[in-house]
N, C-alpha and C positions, 0 to 999 in steps of 0.2 A: 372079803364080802363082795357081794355081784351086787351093781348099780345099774338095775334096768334105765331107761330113758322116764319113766313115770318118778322114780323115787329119785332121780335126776333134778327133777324139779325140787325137791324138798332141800337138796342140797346147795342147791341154785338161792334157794330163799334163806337159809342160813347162812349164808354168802353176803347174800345182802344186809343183813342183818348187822353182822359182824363189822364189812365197810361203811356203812352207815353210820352207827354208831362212831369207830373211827375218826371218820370223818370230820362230824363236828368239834375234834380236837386237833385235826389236822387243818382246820379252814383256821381255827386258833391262834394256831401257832404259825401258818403260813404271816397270817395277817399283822404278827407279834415280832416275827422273823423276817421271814421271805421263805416263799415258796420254793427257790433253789435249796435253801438248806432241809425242810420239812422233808422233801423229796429225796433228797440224798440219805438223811438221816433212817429214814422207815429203810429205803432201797436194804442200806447197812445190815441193818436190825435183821431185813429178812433172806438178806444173804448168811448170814451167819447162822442163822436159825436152820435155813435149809441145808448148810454147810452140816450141822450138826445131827439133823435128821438123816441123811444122804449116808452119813458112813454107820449111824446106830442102827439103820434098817438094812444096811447092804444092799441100798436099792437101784441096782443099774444093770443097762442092758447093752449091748450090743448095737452102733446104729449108724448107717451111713452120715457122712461128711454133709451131704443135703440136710438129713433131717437136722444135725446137730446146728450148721450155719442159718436156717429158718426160725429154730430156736434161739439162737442166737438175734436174731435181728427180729425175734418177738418182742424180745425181752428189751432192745434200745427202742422199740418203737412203743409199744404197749405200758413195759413199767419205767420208763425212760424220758421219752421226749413226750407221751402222752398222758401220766402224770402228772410233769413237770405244766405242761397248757393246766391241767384237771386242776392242777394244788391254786397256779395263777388265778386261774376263775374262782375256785372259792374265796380267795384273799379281797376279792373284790365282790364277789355278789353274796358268800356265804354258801355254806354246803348243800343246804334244798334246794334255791333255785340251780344252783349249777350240775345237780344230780337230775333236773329235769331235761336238761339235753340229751340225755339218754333213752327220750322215746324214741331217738332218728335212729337205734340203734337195730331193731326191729325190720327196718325200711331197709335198710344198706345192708344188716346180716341177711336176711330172707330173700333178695336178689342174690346175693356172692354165693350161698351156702346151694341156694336152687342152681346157677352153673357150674361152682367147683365141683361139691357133692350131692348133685342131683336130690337135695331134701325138698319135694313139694310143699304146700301149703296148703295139705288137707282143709276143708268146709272148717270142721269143729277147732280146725286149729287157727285160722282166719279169724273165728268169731270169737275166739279168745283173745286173740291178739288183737280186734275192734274195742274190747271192752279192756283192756291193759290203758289202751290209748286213750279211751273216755277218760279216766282215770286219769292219766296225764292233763288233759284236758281241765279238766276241773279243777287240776292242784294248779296248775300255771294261769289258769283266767285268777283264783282266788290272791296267789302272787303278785299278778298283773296290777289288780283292784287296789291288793295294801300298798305295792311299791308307787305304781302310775309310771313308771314306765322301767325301760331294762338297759342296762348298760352293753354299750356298743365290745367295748374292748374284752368284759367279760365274757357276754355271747361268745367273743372270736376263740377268744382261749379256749372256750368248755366244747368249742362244734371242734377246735382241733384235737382237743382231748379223743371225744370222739369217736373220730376218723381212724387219729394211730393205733385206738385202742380194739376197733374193730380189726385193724390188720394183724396187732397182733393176738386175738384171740382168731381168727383165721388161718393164720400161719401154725398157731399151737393144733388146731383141728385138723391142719393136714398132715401134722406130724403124729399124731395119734393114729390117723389111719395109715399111716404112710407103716410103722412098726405098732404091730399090734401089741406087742409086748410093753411096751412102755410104762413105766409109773407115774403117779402125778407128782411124786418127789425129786425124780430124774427132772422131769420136764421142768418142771420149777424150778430148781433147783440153774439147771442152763441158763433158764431166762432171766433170772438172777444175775448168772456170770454177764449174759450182754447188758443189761442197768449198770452194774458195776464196772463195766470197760467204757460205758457210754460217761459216768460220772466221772471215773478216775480223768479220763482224756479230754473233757469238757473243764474240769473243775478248775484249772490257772485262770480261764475265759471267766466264768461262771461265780468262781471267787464265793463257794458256799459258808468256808467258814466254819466245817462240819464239828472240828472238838471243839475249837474258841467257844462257838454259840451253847455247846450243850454244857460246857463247864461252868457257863453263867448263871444258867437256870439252879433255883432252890431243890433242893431233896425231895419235895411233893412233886414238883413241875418233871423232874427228871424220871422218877417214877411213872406218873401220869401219860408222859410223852413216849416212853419204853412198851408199857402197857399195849397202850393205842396203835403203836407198831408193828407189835406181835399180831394184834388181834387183824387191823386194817390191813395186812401184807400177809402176815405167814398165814395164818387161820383162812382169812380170807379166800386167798388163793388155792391153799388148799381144797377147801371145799368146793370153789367156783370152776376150778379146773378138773375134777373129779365129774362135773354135772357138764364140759363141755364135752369131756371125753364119750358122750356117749347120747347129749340128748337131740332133739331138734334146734337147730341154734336160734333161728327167727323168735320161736315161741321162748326160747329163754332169753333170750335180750329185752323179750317185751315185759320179762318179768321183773326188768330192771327197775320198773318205777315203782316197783315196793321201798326202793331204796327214801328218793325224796318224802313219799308216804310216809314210811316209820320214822324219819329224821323231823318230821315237823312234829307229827304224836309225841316223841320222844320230848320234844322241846315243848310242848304243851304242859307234859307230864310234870319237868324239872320246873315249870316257869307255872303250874298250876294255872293254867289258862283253859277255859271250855274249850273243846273242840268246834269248827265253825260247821256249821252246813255243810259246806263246798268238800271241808273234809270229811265229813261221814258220808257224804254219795261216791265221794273219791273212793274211800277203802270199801263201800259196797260194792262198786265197777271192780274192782282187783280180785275180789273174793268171790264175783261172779266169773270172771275168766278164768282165776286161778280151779275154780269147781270145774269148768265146763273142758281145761287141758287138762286134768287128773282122771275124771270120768266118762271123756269121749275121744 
C-alpha cells in the first residue's frame, strides 16, 4: 500500500495514539520498578517481535555499511539512551507532563530537516504547526496551575529524551532516502539490534534486573506489561516510522502533542473526571491544525 505524505499523518496519529496509551503503564511500572528495567524490558519485547516479523515477511534489502551503522546508532540513541532519559522523566513527573516536552520537537526537527533535506516550512504548514503549539500551550499552563510548579530533574531527563530522540528519527530519515528501497521492518528491525547492544553492554553498569523483576510480577501485571510493550514499541514504531518515511518531519513532530492530549482524556475517561476548559480549547487547537495540514 502507497503512503503519500497526507495519509502520513493519519499514521503518525495512530502512532500516537498507540504510545500514549502505553505510556501510562510504562510511567507505572517505571515508577514501581525503575526505568532501566521498563526500558530494557519493552526494548526485548520489540526486539523479538521484529525478530519475528523480519523473517515472516522476508523483508530486507541490500544496503551500505553507512546506512546500516546510522541505523544502528539510531537505534542506541533514540530507543536507547533516549528512552531510557523518556522512561526516567515519567517516573518522576508521570507520562503527560513529560510527553509535553515534545513541543521542542517541531523547533529542532524543522531547522535540521530544512538543512539536511531541504523540507521548507510552507505558510499553511507554519500555521499548523502555530496552532499544534497553542495546544501545547494550553495543556502545560493547565499543568502548570494543578502542579504550581515542575520538577527540575524531570525537565532534564524528558529535554534529553528529546534531543536523542530527534537524532535518532533524523538518522532513520536519512536512511530512507539514503536506499529507497527500504522497509519499515528492516529499519526497525536494526534499530532494534542497536537498543539491544546498547543494553546488553550497559546492563553489568545499569544492573536492570531484566528476568528477576518480571518473574516477580503476578499473571495480570505480566500480561498487562507484555501487552503495553507490544503496543508502545512494535506497533508503535511501526506505524510512526512508516509516516517518517515519507512526510514533512517539522509538521509531524508538531503532531506529537496529541500524545499528552489523548493521555490526560484517556485519564479523564478511566478516572471519570469532566474535562477542564484548558483541555477542550486544547483539543480544539489540534484539530484546527490537524484540518488546516490535511487540507492545505
Amino acid at each position: 500500500m502507497t503512503v503519500t505524505p497526507t495519509s502520513a499523518y493519519f499514521y503518525a496519529l495512530a502512532a500516537s495514539v498507540s504510545f500514549s496509551t502505553a505510556s501510562l503503564f510504562f510511567a507505572q511500572y517505571s515508577k514501581n520498578i525503575s526505568s532501566i528495567w521498563m526500558n530494557y524490558f519493552k526494548t526485548s519485547i520489540c526486539f523479538v517481535c521484529l525478530s519475528i516479523a523480519t523473517v515472516f515477511f522476508n523483508s530486507w534489502t541490500e544496503m551500505p555499511t553507512t546506512v546500516i551503522g546510522a541505523l544502528l546508532i539510531s537505534g542506541i540513541l533514540g530507543l536507547g539512551l533516549g528512552d531510557l532519559f523518556l522512561l526516567s522523566a515519567y517516573a518522576r513527573m508521570g507520562a503527560g507532563r513529560t510527553l509535553i516536552l515534545f513541543g521542542f520537537q517541531p523547533l529542532i526537527l524543522g531547522i535540521s530537516s530544512w538543512y539536511l533535506f531541504a523540507q521548507p516550512l510552507s505558510f499553511y504548514k507554519f500555521l499548523a504547526v502555530i496552532f499544534f503549539l497553542i495546544c501545547l500551550y494550553l495543556f502545560s499552563l493547565e499543568k502548570f496551575k494543578e502542579h504550581g510548579h515542575w520538577e527540575i530533574k524531570g525537565l532534564i531527563a524528558a529535554l534529553l529524551g528529546v534531543l536523542f530522540d530527534n537524532a535518532g528519527i533524523l538518522l532513520t530519515r536519512w536512511s530512507f532516502n539514503s536506499v529507497a528501497d527500504l522497509s519499515v521492518i528492516q529499519v526497525n528491525f536494526i534499530r532494534a539490534v542497536g537498543a539491544m547492544l546498547f543494553f546488553i553492554t550497559f546492563n553489568p553498569f545499569l544492573k536492570s534486573g531484566l528476568i528477576q523483576h518480571f518473574q516477580k510480577l503476578d499473571r495480570q501485571q505480566k500480561l498487562v506489561i507484555l501487552v503495553a510493550s507490544v503496543a508502545g514499541t512494535f506497533v508503535s514504531l511501526m506505524l510512526y516510522l512508516t509516516a517518517v518515511r515519507v512526510a514533512h518531519l517539522a509538521s509531524l513532530a508538531a503532531m506529537g502533542v496529541f500524545g499528552p492530549l489523548y493521555a490526560t482524556m484517556l485519564e479523564c475517561m478511566i478516572q471519570r473526571k469532566k474535562p477542564s476548559p484548558y483541555l477542550l480549547w486544547a483539543l480544539a487547537s489540534f484539530l484546527i491544525g490537524f484540518f488546516i495540514l490535511l487540507y492545505f
